[in-house]
Backbone as CSV, one residue per row, in Angstrom:
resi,resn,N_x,N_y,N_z,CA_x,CA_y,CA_z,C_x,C_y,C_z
1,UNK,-57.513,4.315,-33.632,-58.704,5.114,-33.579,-58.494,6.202,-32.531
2,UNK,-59.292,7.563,-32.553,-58.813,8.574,-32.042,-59.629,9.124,-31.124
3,UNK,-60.979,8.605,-30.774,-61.969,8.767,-30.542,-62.602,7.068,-29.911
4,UNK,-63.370,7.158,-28.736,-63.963,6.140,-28.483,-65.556,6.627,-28.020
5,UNK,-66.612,5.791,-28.092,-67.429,6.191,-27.476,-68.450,5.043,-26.553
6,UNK,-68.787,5.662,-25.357,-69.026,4.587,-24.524,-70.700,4.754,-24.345
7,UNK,-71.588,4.379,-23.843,-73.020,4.319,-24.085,-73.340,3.528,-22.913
8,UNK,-73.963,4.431,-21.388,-74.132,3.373,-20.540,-75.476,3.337,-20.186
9,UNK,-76.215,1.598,-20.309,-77.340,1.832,-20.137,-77.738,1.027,-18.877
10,UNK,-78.564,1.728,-17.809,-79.074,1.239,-16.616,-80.195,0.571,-16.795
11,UNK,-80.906,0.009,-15.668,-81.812,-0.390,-15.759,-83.254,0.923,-15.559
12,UNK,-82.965,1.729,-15.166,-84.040,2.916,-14.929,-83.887,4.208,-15.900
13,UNK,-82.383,4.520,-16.324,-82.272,5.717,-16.837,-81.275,5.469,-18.172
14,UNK,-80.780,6.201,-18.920,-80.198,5.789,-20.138,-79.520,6.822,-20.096
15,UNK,-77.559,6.899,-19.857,-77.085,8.120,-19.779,-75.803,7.708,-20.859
16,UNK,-75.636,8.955,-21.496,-74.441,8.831,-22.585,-73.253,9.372,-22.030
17,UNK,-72.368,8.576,-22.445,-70.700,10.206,-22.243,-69.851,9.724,-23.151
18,UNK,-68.780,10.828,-23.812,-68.303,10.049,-24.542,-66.970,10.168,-23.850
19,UNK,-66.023,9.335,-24.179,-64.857,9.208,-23.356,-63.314,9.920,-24.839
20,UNK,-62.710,10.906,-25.327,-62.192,11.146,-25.843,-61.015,10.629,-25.300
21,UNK,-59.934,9.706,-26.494,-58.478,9.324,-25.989,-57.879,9.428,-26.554
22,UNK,-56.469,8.968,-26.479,-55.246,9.303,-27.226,-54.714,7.797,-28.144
23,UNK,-53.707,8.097,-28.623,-53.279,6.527,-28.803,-53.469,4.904,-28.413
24,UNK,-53.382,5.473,-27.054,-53.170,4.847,-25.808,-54.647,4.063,-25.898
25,UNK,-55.928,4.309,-25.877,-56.934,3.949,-25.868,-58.134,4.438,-25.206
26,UNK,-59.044,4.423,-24.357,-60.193,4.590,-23.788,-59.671,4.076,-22.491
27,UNK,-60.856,4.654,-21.359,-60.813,4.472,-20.003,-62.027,5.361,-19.164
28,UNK,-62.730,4.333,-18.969,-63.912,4.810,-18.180,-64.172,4.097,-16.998
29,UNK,-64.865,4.465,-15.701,-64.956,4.010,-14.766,-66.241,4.423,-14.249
30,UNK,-66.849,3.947,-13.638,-68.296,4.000,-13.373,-68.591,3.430,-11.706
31,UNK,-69.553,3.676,-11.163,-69.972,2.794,-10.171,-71.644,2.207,-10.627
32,UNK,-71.760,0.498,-10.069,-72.924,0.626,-10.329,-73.127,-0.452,-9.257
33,UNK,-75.072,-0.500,-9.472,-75.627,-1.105,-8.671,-76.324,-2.424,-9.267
34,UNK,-76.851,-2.533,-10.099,-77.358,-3.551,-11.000,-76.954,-3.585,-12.466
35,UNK,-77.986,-3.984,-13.412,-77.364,-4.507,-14.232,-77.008,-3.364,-15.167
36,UNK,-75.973,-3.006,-16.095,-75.773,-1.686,-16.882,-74.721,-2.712,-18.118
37,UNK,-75.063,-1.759,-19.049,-74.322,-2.142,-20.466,-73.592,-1.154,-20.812
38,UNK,-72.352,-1.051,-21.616,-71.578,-0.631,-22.492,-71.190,-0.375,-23.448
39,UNK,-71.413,0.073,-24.582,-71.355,-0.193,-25.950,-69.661,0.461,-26.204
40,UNK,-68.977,-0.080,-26.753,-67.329,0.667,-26.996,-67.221,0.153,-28.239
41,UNK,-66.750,1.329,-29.416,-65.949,0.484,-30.205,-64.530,0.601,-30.423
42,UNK,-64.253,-0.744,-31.030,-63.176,-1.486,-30.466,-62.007,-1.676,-31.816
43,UNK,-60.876,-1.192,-32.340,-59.783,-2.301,-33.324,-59.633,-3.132,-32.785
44,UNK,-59.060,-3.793,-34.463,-58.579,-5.467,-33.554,-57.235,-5.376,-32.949
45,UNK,-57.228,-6.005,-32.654,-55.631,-6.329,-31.820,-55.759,-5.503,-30.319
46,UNK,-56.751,-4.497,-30.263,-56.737,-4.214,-29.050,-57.379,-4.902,-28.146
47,UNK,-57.254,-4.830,-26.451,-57.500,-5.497,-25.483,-58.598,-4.571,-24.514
48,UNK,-59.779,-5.877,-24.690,-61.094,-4.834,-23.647,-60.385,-5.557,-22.505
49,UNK,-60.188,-4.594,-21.293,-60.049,-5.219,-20.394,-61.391,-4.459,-19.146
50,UNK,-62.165,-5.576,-17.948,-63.058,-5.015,-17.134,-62.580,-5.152,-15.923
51,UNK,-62.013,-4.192,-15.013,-61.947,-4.021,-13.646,-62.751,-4.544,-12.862
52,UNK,-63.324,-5.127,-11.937,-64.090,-4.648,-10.498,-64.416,-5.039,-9.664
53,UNK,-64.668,-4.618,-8.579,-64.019,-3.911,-7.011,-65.824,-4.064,-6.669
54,UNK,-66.113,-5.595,-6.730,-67.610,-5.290,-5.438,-67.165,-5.168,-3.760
55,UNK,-67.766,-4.273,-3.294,-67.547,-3.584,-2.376,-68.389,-4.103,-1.056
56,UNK,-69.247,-5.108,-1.496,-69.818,-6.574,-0.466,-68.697,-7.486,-0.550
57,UNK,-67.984,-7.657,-1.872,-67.375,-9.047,-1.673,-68.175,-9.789,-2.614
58,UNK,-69.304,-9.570,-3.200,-70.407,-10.214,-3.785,-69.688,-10.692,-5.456
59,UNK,-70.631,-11.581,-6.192,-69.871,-12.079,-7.265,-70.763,-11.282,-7.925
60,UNK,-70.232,-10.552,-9.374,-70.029,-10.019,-10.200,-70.386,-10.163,-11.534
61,UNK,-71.474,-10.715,-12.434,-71.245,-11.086,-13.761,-70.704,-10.200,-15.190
62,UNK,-70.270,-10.668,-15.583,-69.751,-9.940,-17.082,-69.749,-10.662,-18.454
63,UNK,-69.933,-9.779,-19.041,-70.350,-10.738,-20.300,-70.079,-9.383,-21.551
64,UNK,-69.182,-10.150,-22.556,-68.191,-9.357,-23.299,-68.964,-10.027,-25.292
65,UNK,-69.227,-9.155,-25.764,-70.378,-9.206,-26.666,-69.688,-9.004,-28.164
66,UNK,-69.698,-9.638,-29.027,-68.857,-9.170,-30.189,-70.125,-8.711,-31.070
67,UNK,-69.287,-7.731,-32.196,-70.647,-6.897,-32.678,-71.644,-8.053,-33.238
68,UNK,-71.346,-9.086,-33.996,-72.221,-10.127,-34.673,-73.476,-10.010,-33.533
69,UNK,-73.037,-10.173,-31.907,-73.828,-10.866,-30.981,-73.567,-11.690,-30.266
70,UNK,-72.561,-12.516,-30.792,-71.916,-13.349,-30.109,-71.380,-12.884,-29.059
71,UNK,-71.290,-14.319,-27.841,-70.831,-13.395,-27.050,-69.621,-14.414,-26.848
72,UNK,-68.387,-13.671,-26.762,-66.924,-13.789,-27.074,-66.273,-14.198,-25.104
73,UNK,-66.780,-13.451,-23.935,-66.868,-13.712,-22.802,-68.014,-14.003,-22.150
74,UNK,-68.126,-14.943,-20.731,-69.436,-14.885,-19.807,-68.757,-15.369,-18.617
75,UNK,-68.937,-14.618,-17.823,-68.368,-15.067,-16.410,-68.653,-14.694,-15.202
76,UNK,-68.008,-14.921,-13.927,-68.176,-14.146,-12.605,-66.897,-13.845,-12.303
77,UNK,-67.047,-12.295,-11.824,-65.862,-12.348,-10.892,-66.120,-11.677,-9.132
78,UNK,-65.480,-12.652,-8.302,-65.751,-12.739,-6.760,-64.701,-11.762,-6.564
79,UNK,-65.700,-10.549,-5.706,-64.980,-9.859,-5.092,-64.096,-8.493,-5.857
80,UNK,-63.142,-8.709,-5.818,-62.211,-7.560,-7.322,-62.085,-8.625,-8.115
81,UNK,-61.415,-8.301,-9.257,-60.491,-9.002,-10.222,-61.001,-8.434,-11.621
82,UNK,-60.623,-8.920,-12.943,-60.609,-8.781,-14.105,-61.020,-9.566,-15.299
83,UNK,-61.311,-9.576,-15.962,-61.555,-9.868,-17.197,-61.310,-9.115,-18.445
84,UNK,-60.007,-10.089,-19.325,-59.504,-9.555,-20.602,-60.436,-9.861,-21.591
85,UNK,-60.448,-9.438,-22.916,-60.785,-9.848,-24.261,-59.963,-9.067,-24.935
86,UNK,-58.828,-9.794,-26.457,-58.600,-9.162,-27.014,-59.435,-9.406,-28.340
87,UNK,-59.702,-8.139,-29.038,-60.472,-8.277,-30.747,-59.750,-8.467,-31.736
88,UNK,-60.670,-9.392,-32.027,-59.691,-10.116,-33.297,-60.182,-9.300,-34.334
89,UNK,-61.358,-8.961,-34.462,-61.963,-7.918,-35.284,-62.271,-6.143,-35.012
90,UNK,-62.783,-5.550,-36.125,-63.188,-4.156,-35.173,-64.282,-4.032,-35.201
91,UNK,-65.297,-3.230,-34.493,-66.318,-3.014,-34.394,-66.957,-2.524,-32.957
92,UNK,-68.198,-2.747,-33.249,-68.776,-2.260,-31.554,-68.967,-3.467,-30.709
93,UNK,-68.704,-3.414,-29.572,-68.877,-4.514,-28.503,-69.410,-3.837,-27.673
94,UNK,-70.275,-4.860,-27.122,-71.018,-4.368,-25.547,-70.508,-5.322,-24.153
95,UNK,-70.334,-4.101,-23.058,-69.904,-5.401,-21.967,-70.794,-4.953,-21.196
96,UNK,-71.396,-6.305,-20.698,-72.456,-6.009,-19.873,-72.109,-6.101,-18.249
97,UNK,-72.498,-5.420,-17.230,-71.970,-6.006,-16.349,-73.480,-6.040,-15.227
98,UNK,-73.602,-7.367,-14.614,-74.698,-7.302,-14.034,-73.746,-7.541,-12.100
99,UNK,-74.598,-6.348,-11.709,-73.536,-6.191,-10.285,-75.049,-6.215,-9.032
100,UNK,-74.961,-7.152,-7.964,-75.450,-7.720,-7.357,-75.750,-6.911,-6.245
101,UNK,-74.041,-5.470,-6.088,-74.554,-5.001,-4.892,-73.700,-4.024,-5.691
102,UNK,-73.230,-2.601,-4.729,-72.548,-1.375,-5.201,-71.156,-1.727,-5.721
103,UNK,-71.018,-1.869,-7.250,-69.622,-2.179,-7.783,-69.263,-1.123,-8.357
104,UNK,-67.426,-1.060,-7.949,-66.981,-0.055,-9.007,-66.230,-1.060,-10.441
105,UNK,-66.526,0.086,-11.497,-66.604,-0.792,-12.756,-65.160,0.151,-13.613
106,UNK,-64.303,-0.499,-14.428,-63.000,0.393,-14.569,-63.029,-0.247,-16.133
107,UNK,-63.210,0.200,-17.093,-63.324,-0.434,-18.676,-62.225,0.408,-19.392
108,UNK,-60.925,-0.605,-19.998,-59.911,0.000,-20.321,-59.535,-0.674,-21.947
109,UNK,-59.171,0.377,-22.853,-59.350,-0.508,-24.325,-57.530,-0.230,-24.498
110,UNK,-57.195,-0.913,-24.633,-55.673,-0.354,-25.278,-54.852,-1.691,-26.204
């Protein structure tokens, strides 16, 4: 796919961008403060992967959404670290990330 598009929604404001890529995949990075969503769509065989860097140290939730609804990930991550998903299917996925204090957020599809 040649084209990705990302959809980020806050809890106060609702802002779009779209992220144009190459082969290679998508890559967006964000900072946030509470809870914000993602909408990306995704081929299969590619890998959502989520960056991030809370900047308290604070734990992190994420939660990785397959288009049905299902949700395919749910977790914490303390401090930095990551969370993979690869799609077995294509479609739109949402990753949600609910951030406790000022996180930077790094969403990479390849």
């Amino acid at each position: 796919m040649d084209r990705r598009t990302f959809l980020r929604v806050g809890t106060v404001t609702v802002a779009a961008a779209l992220a144009g890529c190459s082969g290679n995949g998508a890559d967006v990075s964000d900072i946030v403060t509470g809870p914000t969503e993602y909408d990306l769509t995704v081929d299969a065989g590619e890998t959502i992967t989520v960056e991030l860097s809370n900047q308290n140290g604070d734990a992190t939730g994420v939660t990785i959404t397959w288009p049905s609804g299902s949700v395919v990930h749910s977790g914490e991550v303390d401090g930095d670290g990551e969370v993979a998903h690869e799609a077995s299917g294509s479609g739109a996925f949402t990753v949600a990330v609910e951030a406790a204090s000022r996180t930077a957020v790094r969403i990479v599809v390849a």
